[in-house]
N, CA, C and O of each residue as an XYZ file, in Angstrom:
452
protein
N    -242.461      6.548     22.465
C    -241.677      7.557     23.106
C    -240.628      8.050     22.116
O    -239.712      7.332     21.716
N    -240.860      9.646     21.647
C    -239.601     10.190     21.344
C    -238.803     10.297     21.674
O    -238.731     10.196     22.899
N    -237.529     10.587     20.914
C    -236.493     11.049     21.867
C    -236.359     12.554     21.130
O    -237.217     12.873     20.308
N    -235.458     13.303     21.391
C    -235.362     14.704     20.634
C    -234.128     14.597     20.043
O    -233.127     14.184     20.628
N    -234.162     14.895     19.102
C    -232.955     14.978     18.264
C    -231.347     15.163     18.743
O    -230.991     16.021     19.550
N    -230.555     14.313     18.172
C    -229.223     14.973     18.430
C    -228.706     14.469     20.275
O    -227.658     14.758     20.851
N    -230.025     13.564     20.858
C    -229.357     12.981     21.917
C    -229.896     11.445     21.695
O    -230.857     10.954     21.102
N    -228.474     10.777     22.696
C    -228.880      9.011     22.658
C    -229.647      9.094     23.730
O    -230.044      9.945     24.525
N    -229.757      7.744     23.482
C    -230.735      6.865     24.434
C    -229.608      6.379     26.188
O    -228.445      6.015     26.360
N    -230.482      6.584     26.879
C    -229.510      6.486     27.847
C    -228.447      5.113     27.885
O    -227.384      5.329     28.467
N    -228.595      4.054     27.453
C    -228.148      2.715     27.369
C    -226.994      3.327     26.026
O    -225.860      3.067     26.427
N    -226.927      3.952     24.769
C    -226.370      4.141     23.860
C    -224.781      4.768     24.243
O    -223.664      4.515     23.792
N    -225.235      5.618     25.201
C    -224.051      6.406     25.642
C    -222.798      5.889     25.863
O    -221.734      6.081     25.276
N    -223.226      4.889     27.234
C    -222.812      4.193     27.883
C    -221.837      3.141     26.927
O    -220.657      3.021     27.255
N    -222.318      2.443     25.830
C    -221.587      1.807     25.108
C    -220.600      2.789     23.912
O    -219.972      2.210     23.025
N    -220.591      3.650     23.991
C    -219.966      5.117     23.314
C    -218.810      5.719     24.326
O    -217.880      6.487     24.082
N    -219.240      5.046     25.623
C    -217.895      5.687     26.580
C    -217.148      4.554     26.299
O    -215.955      4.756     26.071
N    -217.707      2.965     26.242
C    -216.905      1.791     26.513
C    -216.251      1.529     25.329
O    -215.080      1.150     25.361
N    -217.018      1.722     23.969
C    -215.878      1.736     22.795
C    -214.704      2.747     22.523
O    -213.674      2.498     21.897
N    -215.080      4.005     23.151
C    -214.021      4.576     22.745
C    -213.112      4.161     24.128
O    -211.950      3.974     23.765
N    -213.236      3.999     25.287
C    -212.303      3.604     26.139
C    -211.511      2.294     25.794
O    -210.410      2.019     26.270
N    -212.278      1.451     24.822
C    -211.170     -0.073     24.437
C    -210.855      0.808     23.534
O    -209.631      0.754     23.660
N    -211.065      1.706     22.584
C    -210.181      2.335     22.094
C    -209.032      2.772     22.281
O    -208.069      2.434     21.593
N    -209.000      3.337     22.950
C    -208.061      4.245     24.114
C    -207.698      3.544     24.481
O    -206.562      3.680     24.026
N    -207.637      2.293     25.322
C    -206.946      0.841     25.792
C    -205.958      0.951     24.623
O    -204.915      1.601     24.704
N    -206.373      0.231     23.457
C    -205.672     -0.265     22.658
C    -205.061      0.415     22.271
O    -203.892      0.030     22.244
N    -205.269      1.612     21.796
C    -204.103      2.899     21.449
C    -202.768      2.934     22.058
O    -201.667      3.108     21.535
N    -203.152      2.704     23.444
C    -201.942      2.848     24.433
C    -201.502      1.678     24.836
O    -200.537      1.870     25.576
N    -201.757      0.449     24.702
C    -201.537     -0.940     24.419
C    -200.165     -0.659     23.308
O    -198.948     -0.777     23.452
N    -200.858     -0.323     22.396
C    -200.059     -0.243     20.724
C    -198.435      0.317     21.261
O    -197.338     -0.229     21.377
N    -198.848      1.371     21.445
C    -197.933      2.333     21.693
C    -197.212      2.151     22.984
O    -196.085      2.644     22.929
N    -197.533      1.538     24.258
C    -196.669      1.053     25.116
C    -195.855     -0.472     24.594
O    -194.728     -0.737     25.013
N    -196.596     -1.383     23.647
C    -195.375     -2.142     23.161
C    -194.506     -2.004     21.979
O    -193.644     -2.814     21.638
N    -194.846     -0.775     21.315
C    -193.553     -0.142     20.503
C    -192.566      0.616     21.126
O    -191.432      0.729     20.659
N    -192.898      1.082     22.042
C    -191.658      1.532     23.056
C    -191.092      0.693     23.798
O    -189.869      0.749     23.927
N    -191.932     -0.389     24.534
C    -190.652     -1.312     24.800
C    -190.066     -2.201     24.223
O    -189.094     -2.820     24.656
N    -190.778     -2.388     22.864
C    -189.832     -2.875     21.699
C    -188.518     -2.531     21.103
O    -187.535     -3.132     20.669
N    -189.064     -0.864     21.324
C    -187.781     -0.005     20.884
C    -187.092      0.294     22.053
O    -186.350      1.254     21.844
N    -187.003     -0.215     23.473
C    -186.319      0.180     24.372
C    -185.382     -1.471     24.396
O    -184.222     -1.711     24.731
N    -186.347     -2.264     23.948
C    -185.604     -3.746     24.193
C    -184.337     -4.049     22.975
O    -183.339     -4.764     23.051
N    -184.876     -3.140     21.797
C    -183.609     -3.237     20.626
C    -182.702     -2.583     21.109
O    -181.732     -3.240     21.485
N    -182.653     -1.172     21.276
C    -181.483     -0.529     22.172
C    -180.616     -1.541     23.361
O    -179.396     -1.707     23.350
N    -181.378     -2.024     24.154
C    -180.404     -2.487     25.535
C    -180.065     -3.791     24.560
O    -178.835     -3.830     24.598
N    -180.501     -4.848     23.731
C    -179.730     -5.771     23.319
C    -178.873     -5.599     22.217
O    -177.970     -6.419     22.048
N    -179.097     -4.174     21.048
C    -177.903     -3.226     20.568
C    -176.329     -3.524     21.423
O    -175.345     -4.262     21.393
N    -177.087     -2.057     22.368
C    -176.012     -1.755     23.519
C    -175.071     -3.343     23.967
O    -173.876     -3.636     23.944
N    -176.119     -3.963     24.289
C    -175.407     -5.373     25.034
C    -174.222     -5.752     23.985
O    -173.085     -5.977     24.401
N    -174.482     -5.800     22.888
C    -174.044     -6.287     21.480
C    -172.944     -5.363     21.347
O    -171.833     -5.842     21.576
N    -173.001     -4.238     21.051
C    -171.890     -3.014     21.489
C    -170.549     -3.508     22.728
O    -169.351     -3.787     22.710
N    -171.615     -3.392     23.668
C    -170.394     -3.732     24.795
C    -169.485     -5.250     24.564
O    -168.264     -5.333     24.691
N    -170.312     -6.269     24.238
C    -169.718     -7.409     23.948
C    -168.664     -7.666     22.815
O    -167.754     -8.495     22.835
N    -169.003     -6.721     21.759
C    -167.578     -6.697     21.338
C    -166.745     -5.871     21.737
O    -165.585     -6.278     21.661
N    -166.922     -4.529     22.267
C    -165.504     -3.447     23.042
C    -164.773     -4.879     23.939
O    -163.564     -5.058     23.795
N    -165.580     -5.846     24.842
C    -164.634     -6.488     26.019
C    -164.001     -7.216     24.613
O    -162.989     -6.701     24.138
N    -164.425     -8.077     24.130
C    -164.000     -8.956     23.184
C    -162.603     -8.537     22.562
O    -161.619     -9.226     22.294
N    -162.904     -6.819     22.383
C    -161.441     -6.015     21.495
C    -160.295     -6.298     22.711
O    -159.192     -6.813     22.529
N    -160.994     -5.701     24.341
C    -160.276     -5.554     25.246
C    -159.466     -6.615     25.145
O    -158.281     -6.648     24.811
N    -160.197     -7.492     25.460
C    -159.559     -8.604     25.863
C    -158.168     -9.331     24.752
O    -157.147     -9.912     25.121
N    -158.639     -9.012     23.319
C    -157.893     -9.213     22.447
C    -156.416     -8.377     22.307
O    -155.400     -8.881     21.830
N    -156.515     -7.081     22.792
C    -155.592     -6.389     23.229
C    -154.853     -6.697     24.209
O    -153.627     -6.631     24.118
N    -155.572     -7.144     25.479
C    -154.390     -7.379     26.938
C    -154.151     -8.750     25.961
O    -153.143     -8.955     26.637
N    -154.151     -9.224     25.553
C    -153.754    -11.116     25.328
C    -152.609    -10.714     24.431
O    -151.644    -11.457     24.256
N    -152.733     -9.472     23.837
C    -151.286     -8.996     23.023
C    -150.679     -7.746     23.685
O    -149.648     -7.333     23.153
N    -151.020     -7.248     24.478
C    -150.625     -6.621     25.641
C    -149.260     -7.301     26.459
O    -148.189     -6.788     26.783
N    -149.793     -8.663     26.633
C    -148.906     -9.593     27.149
C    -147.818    -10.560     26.681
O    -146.849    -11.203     27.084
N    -148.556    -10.283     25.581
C    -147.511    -11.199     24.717
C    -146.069    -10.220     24.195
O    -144.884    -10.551     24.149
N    -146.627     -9.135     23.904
C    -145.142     -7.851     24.009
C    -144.642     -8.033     24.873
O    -143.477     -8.429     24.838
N    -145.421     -7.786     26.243
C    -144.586     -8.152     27.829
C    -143.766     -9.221     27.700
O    -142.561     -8.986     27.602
N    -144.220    -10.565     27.673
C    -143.243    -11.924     27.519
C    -142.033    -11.818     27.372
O    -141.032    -12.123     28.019
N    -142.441    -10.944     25.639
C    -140.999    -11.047     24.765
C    -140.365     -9.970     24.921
O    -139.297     -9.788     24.336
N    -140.739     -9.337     25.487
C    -139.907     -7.881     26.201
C    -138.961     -8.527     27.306
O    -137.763     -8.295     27.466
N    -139.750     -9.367     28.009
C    -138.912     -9.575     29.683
C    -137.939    -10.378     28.594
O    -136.747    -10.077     28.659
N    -138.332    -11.384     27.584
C    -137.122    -12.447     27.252
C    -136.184    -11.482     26.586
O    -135.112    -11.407     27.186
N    -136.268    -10.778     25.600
C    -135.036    -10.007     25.188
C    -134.026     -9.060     26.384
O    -132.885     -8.622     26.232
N    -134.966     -8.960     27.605
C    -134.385     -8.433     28.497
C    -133.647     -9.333     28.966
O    -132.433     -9.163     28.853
N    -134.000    -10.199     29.436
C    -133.199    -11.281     30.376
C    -132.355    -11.517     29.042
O    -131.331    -10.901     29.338
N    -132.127    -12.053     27.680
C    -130.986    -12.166     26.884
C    -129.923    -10.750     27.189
O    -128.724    -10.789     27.467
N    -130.745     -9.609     27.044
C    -129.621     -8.251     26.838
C    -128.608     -8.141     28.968
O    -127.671     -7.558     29.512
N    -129.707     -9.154     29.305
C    -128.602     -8.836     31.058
C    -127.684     -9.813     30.709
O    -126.599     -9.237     30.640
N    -127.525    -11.178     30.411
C    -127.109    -12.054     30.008
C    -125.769    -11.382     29.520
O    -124.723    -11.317     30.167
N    -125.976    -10.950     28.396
C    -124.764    -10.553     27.616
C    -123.870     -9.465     28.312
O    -122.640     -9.505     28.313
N    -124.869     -8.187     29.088
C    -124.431     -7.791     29.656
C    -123.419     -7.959     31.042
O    -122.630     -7.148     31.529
N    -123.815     -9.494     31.511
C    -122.922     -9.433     32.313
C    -121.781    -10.139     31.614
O    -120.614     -9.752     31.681
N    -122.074    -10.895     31.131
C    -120.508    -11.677     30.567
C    -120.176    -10.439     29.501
O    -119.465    -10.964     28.644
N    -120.299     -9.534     29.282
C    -119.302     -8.532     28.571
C    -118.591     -8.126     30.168
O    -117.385     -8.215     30.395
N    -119.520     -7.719     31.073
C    -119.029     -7.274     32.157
C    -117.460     -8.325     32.702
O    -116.336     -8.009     33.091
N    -118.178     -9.664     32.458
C    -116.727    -10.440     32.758
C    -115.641    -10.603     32.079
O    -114.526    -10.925     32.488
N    -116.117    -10.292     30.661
C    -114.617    -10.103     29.970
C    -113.946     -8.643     30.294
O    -112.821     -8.378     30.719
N    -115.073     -7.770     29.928
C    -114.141     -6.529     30.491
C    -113.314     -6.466     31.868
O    -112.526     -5.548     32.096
N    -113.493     -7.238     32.526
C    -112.677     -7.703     34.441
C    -111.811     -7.731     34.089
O    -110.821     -7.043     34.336
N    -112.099     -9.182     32.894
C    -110.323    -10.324     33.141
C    -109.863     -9.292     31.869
O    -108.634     -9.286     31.798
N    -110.271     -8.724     31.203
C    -109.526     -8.037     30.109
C    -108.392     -6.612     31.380
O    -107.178     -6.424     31.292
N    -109.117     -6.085     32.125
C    -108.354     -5.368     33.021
C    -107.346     -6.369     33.995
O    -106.116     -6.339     33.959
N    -108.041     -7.115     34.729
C    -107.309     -7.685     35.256
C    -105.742     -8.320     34.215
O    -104.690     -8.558     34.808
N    -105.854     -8.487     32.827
C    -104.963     -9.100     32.246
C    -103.725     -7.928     32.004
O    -102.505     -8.086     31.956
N    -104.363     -6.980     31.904
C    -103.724     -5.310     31.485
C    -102.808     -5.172     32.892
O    -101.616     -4.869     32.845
N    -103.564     -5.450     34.215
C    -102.919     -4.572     35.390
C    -101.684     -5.994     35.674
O    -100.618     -5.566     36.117
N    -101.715     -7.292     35.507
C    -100.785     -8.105     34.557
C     -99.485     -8.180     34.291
O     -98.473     -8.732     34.722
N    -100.009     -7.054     32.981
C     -98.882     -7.058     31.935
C     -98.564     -5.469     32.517
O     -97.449     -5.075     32.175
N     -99.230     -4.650     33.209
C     -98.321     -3.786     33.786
C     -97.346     -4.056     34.581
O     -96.314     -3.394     34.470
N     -97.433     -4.997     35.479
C     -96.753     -5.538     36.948
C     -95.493     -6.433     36.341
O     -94.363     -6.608     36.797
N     -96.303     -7.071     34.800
C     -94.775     -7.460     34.584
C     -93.741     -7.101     33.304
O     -93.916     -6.467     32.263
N     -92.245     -8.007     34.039
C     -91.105     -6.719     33.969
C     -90.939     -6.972     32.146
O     -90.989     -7.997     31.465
N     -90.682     -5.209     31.719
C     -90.769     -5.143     30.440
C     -89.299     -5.677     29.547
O     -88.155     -5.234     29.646
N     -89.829     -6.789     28.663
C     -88.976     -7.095     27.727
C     -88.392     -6.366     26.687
O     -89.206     -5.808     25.951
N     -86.862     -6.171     26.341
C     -86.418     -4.437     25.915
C     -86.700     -5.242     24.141
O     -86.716     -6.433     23.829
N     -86.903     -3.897     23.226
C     -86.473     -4.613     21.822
C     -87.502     -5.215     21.005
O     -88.664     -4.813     20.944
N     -86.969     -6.296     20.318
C     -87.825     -6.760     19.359
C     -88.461     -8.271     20.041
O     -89.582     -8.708     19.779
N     -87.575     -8.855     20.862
C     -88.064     -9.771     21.880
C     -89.894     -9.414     22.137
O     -90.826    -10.185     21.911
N     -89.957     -8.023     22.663
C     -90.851     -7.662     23.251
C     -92.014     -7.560     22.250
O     -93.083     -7.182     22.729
N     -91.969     -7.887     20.698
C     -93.114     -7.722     20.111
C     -93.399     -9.088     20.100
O     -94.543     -9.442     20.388
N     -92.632     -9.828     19.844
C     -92.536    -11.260     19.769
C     -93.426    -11.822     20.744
O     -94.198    -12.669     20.294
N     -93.512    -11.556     21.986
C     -94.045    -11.725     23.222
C     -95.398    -11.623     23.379
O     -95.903    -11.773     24.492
């Protein structure tokens, strides 16, 4: 039995659809795990990215706070002073309204004094 030129055998075909279809499998095999290769470097990139921004964050509020500390302590020193200036300035008036009330010594007595 001939066949005529330029066609397969019916059985031939059939293995001509199935190689090029594991073809085609594998093509897109290939190429679906280079994309999620390259989708898996990106998100553990990214992850890597974000993990140091918190890392900065965090390194920042920890000196964020530490300004705060020493802010409140120079504050609480500057009320400190502030009030005991406040108390000398009292008794410094109170000493003035004093020496107004009392009676003035005439002369050179009075520097003496």
């Amino acid at each position: 039995m001939e066949l005529p030129t330029g066609e397969l055998p019916a059985g031939d075909w059939i293995w001509a659809l199935a190689v090029a279809a594991l073809l085609t499998g594998a093509t897109i095999s290939v190429i679906v795990l280079a994309a999620v290769g390259s989708i898996r470097r990106s998100v553990n990139e990214g992850g890597a990215r974000q993990s140091q921004q918190i890392r900065r964050l965090a390194e920042n509020v920890a000196a964020l706070n530490a300004q705060q500390q020493a802010a409140e302590g120079r504050i609480q020193t500057l009320t400190e002073a502030n009030r005991k200036l406040a108390e000398e300035v009292t008794a410094l008036g109170e000493r003035l309204r004093d020496a107004d009330s009392a009676p003035r010594i005439p002369g050179t007595a009075r520097l003496l004094h």
